[in-house]
GUTOR-852779 format. One line per 2 residues: number of its first residue (from 1); for each residue y, z, x of C-alpha. Coordinates in steps of 0.02 Angstrom, whole numbers. Example, Ala and Ser with C-alpha at 12.3 -4.5 7.8 and 13.67 -1.06 7.14 Angstrom:
<rs>
1) -225/390/615 ~ -53/357/684
</rs>
This chain:
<rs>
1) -927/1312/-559 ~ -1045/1146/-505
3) -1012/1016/-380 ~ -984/895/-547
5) -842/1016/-602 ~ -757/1024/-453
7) -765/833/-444 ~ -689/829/-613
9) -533/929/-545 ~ -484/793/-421
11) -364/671/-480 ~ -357/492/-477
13) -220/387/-449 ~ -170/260/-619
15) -237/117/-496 ~ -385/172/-449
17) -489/26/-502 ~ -409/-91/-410
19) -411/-3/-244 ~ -605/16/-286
21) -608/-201/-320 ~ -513/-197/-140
23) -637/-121/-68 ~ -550/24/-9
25) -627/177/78 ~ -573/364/-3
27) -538/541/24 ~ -480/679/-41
29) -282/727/-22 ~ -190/873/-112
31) -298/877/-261 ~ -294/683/-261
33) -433/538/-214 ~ -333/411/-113
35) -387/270/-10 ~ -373/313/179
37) -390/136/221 ~ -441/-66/149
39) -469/-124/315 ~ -428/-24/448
41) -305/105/488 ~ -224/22/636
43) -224/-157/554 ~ -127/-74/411
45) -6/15/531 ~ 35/-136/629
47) 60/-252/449 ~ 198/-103/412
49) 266/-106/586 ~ 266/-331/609
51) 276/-358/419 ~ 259/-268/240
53) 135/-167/177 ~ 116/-108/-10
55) 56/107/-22 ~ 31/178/-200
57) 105/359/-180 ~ 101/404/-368
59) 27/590/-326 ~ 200/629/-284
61) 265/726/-396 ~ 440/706/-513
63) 556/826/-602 ~ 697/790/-706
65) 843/910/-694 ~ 977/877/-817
67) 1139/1011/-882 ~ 1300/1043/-833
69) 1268/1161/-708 ~ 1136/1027/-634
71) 1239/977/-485 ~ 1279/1163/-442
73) 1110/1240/-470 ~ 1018/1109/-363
75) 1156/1127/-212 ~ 1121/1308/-222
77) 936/1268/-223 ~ 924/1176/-59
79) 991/1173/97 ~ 1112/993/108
81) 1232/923/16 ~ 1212/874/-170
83) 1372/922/-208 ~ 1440/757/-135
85) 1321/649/-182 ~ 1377/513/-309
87) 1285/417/-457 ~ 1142/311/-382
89) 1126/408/-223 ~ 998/508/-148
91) 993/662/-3 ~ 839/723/75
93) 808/933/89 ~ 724/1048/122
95) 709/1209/-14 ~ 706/1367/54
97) 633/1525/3 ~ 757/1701/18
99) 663/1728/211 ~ 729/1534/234
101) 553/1489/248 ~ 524/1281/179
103) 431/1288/4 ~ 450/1110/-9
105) 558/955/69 ~ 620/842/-47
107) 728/688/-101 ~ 855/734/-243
109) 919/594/-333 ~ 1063/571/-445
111) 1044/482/-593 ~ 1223/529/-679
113) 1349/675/-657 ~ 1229/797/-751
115) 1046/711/-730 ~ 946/711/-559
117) 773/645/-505 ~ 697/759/-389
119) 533/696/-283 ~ 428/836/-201
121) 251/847/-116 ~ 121/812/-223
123) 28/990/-176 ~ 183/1076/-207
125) 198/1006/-376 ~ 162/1174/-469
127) 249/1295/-356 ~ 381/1184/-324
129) 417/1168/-545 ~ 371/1360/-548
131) 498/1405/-427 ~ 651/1275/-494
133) 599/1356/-669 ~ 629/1543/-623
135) 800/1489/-526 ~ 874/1390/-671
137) 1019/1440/-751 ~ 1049/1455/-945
139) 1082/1261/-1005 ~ 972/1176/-853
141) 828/1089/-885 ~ 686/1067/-774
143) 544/940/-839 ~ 397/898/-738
145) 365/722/-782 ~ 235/704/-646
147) 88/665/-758 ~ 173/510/-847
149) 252/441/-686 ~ 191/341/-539
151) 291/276/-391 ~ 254/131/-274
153) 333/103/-97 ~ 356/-61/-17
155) 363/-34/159 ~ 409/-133/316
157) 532/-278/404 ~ 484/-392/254
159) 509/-249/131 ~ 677/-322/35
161) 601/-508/15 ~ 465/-426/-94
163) 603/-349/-203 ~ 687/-476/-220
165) 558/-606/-284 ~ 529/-459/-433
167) 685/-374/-475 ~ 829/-483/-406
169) 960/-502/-251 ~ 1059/-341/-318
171) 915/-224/-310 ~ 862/-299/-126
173) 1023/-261/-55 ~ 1049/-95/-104
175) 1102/42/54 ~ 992/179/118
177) 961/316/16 ~ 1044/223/-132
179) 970/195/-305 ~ 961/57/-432
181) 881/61/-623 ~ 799/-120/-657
183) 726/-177/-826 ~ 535/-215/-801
185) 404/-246/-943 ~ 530/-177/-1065
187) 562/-12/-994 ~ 670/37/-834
189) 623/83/-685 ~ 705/138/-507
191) 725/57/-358 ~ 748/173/-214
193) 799/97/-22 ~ 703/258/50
195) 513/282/130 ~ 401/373/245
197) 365/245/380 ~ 492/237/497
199) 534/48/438 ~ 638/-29/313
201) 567/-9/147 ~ 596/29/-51
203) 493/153/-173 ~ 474/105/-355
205) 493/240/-470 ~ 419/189/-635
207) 312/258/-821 ~ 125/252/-801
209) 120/133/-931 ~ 176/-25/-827
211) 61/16/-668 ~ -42/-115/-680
213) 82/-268/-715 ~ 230/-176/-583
215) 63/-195/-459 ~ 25/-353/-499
217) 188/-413/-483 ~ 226/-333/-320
219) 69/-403/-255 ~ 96/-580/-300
221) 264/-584/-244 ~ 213/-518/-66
223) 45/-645/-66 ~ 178/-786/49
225) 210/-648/162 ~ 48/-575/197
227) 98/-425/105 ~ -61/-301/130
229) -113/-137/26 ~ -61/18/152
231) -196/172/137 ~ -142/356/188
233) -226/365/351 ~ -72/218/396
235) 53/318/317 ~ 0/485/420
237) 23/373/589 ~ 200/306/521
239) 259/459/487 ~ 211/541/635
241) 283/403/764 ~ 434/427/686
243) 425/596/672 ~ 421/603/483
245) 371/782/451 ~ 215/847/323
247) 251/997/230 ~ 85/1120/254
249) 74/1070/421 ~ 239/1034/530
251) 336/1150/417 ~ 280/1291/279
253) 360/1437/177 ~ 343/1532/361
255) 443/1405/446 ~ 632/1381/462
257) 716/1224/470 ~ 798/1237/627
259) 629/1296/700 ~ 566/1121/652
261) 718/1024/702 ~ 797/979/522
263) 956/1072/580 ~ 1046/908/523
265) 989/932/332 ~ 1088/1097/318
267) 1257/1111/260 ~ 1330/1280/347
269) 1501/1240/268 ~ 1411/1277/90
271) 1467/1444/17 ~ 1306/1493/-5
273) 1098/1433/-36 ~ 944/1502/-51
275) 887/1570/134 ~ 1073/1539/197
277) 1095/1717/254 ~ 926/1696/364
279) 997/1536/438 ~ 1170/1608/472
281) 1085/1733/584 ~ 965/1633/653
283) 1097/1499/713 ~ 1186/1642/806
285) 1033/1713/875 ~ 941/1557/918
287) 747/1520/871 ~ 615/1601/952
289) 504/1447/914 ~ 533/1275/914
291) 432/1099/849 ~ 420/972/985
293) 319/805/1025 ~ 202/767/1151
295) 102/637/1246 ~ -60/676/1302
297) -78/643/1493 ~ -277/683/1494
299) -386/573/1385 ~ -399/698/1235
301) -344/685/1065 ~ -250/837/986
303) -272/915/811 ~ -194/1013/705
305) -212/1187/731 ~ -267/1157/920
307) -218/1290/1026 ~ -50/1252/1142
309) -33/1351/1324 ~ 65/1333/1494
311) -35/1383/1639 ~ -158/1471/1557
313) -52/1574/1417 ~ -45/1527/1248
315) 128/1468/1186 ~ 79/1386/1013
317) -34/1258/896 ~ -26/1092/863
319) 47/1040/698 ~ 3/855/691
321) -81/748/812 ~ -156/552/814
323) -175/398/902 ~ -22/322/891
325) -53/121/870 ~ 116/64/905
327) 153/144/1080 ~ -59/142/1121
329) -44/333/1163 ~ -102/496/1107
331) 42/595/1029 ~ 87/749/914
333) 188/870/868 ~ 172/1081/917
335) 255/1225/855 ~ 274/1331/1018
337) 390/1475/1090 ~ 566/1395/1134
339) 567/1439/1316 ~ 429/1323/1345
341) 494/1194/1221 ~ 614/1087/1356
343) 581/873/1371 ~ 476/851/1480
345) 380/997/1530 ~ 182/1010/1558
347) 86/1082/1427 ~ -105/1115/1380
349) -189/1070/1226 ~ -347/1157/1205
351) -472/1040/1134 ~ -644/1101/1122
353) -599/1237/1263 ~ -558/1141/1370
355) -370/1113/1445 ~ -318/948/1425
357) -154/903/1492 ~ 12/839/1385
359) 188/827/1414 ~ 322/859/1300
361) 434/719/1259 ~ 576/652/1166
363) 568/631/971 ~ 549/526/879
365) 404/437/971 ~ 446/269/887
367) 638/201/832 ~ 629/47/700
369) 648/-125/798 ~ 569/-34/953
</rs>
């Protein structure tokens, strides 16, 4: 295989041209090429943080799950509770493998009593529609309409007066985690009060046929406000501050969902789910590993995979680490052994072998309004 084969494998977002005209810079994420940044990564982190900032996440990827037994095969599938969700709402959870390891996280949206929306990572796309596939029952369908759809996300304080200049009052003031279909351009697409910053903010779920006028529109309505376009290297920091997790790197099919602190997105009182038995046992014996944040006290800046150790011994590896623009510190997250995970304890990160100090500290880094 060449170099120009291998080029021809990465995708490109429906948009691309435009980010190109905006002069954006690009990389290479999950099979995708995404701009990391227009201007710069902490002047789009502080317009999400002070304002609004417009991020074009359509390498998510989207299945459709539609039957009678929809409701009941996707509660068994994951780990919280879609069994009381309601039409136009939305859960986020994790979906466990039989060892309760996390193939994916996700956001599971109901549409009506027997058709969901599910959103999932967009490296996990294949494995993710593999694995749903295999666990179906007889009379549920599962449709990956990834390739045909594209989602925007309108992010920040500012977020709902963007909305509401293109798709109305109704759709502005929708709840968290609450769901509205809006005509647009002749077709319908879904307004979502959910996001991946830490802030206020609404993703736009929507056919790739109406990219370019939904993108124009959202642009022109936040041009008053100082609306900017958001690259990925802002949308790691935002995440991280408010410690947003990334599957593949704070949590994997090896890692448990209590070991990485999403103990809150699993319903116990649930007869049973994939990697329940696991859980039940791991609950009652307590994790021998644990995700926690830290500060850096030395000057260094941690990265992933960074050796972790307490005087000397090592404990763990860093999961995520960055800058973080909105507290001016260095900070990330570590996957270490639980007797060393306790606030405010001194740890090491090991940063080209040499011990630089960190503490651990209280998550998340950042709260909205902070």
């Amino acid at each position: 295989m060449t170099m120009a084969d291998l080029k021809s494998e990465v995708k490109r977002l429906p948009l691309h041209r435009f980010y190109e005209q905006a002069g954006a810079r690009f990389i290479q994420f999950a099979g995708w090429e995404v701009p990391v940044y227009f201007t710069s990564i902490i002047d789009e982190h502080d317009a999400v943080r002070k304002n609004v900032g417009l991020f074009d996440i359509s390498h998510m990827g989207e299945f459709r799950v539609r039957g009678k037994e929809a409701r009941k095969f996707l509660d068994w599938l994951v780990t919280n509770k879609v069994s009381k969700l309601t039409p136009l709402k939305a859960v986020y959870s994790p979906m466990l493998n039989e060892q309760a390891g996390i193939i994916d996280d996700l956001i599971v949206y109901e549409i009506s009593e027997e058709h969901f929306l599910v959103i999932v990572n967009a490296g996990n796309v294949a494995v993710d529609f593999a694995w749903m596939k295999s666990k179906a029952p007889a009379g549920v369908e599962v449709i990956n309409l990834s390739p045909e759809r594209g989602i925007q996300a309108v992010q920040g304080p500012n977020s709902s007066k963007v909305i509401e200049k293109v798709f109305g009052t109704k759709a502005a003031g929708i709840s968290s985690f609450t769901i509205l279909p809006v005509p647009f351009e002749g077709r319908e697409v879904i307004v979502s009060r959910t996001g991946y910053t830490g802030e206020d903010g609404f993703e736009i779920f929507y056919d790739c046929g109406i990219a370019e006028p939904l993108y124009l529109a959202l642009k022109k309505a936040g041009e008053s406000l100082g609306m900017k376009p958001i690259g990925f290297g802002a949308r790691d920091t935002l995440r991280l501050e408010a410690r947003l997790l990334l599957h593949g790197h704070d949590m994997n099919a090896t890692i448990t969902p209590l070991e990485c602190g999403l103990t809150w997105t699993i319903d116990f009182e649930k007869k049973d789910f994939i990697g329940k038995a696991r859980l039940d046992r791991e609950k009652q014996s307590g994790v021998v590993r644990k995700l926690v944040g830290f500060e850096m006290v030395d000057r260094g800046l941690a990265r992933e995979h960074y050796k972790v150790c307490s005087k000397g011994k090592e404990i763990g590896e860093v999961t995520s680490g960055s800058f973080a623009p909105s507290l001016k510190k260095n900070i990330g997250l570590a996957l270490i052994q639980s007797d060393f995970a306790k606030e405010g304890n001194e740890i090491e990160i090991m940063i080209r072998d040499q011990a630089q100090k960190a503490k651990i500290v209280k998550t998340p880094f950042y709260k909205k309004g902070q």
